[in-house]
C-alpha positions in Angstrom: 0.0 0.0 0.0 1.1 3.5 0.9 4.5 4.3 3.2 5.5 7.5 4.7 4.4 10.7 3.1 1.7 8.8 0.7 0.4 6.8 3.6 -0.1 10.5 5.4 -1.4 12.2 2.2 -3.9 9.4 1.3 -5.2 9.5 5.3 -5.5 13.1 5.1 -7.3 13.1 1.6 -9.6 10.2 3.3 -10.6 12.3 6.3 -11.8 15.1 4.2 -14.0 13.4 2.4 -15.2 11.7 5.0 -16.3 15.5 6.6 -17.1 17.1 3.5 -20.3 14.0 2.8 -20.5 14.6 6.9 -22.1 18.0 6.3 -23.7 17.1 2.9 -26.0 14.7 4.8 -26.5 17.3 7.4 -27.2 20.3 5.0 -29.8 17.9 3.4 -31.5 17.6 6.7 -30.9 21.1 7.5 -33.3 21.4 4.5 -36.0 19.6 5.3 -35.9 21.5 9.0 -33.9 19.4 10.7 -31.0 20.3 12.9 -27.2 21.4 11.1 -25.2 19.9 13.7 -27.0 17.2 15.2 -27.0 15.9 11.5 -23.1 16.4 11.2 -22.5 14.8 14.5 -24.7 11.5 13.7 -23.4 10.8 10.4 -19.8 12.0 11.9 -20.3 8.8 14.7 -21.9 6.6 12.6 -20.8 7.2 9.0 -22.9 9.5 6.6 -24.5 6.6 4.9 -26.4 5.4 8.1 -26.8 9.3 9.1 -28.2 9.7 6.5 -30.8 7.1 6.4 -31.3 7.9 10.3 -32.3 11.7 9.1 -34.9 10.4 6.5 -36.7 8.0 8.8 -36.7 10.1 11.9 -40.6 11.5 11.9 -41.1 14.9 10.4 -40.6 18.3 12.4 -43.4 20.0 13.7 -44.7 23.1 11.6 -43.8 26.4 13.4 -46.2 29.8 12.4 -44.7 32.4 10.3 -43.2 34.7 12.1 -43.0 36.8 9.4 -46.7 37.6 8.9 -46.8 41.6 7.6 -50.3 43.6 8.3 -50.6 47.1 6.5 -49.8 49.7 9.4 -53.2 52.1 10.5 -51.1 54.8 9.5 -49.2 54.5 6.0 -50.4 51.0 4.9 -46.9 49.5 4.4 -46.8 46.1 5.9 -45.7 45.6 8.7 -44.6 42.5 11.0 -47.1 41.3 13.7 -46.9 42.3 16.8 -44.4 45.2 16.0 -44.5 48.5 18.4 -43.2 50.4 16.2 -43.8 51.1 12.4 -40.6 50.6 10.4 -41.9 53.0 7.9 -43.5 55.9 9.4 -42.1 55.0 13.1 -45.9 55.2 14.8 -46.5 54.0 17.6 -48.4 51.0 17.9 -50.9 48.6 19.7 -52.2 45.3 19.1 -55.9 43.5 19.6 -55.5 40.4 18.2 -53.8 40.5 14.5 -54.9 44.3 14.1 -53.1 46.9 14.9 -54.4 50.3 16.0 -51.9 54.3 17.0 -51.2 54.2 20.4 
């Protein structure tokens, strides 16, 4: 096989690779709302073939609400975010009853 400097080259090369499919399988379940590094570290303990498999079996993550749900603002109409005191746009004041917003 490989001796001295090869041996460490080839090793090197090996580990690499070995990392770089590491955080392919984790960006992959990053994607489907899954967790970066909990991904990386189960494929990096128990190779990114089975961590993979692992990440497509495990059940699917709960839907969380939109944060980013924009209501037109009582005062200018831009849209703003929910639950915002403050208009980004015309900087009123604002409070909320329920989803609508109303001047303070």
């Amino acid at each position: 096989m490989f001796t001295g400097e090869a041996a460490g080259g080839a090793l090197l090369v090996g580990g690499i690779a070995y990392l770089v499919f590491c955080a392919l399988v984790a960006d992959i379940g990053w994607r489907k709302g899954r967790g970066w590094f909990a991904g990386f570290l189960l494929s990096l303990l128990f190779t990114p073939l089975i961590g993979g498999i692992v990440l497509g079996l495990l059940s699917k993550p709960v839907n969380v609400p939109a944060t980013d749900v924009r209501v037109p603002c009582p005062q200018c109409k831009e849209g703003i975010l929910v639950d915002a005191a403050l208009c980004r746009f015309c900087h009123t004041p604002l409070s909320w009853q329920g989803n609508t917003p109303s001047i303070r």
